[in-house]
C-alpha positions, 0 to 999 in steps of 0.5 A: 544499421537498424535491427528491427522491432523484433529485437524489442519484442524479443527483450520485453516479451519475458518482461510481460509474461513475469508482469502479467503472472505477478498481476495474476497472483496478486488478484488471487491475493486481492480475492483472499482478503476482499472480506477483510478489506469490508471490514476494514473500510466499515469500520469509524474513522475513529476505530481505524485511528485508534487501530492504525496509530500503533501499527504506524508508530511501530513501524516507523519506530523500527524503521528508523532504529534499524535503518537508520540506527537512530538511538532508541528515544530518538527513533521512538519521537520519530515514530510518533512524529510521522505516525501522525501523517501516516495514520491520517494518511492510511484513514483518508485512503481508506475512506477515499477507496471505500467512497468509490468502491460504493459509488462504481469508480473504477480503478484509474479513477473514472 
């Protein structure tokens, strides 16, 4: 026997109150920080690779010392290793988002 679409909306409807009050404090969030976000974005490519290398390999160093429990040498190669993606990854995103930021892309990539 079918129940119905009633039984659908009674489920998801508490699913898309959370989802649209978490999109609501992520904006006020993405407002907070838009000044940041300029800086960020005009600063030199080369400024951002000297910023974001370090903060990359830290954060993978550790990533892969407490989750993977890798010895400290090991985990500090790692880190230097996938720093390398990961800084050119984080640059190329920023200058992509910037690039449509200024030319009135939107959001989905129109």
């Amino acid at each position: 026997m079918r129940r119905g679409w009633r039984s659908v909306h009674a489920v998801s409807a508490p699913f898309r109150r959370v989802a649209e009050a978490l999109g609501r404090l992520l904006d006020r969030i993405g407002k907070r920080l838009e000044p940041a976000l300029i800086r960020w974005e005009g600063m030199s490519g080369p400024a951002q690779l000297v910023v974001t290398f370090p903060v990359v390999t830290a954060a993978v160093f550790l990533l892969h010392l407490a989750f993977l429990n890798l010895s400290v040498t090991r985990s500090f190669f790692y880190g230097v290793f996938w720093a390398i993606p990961g800084t050119a990854a984080v640059v190329i995103a920023t200058k992509t988002e910037a690039a449509k930021r200024r030319h009135g892309g939107g959001p989905n990539g129109e």
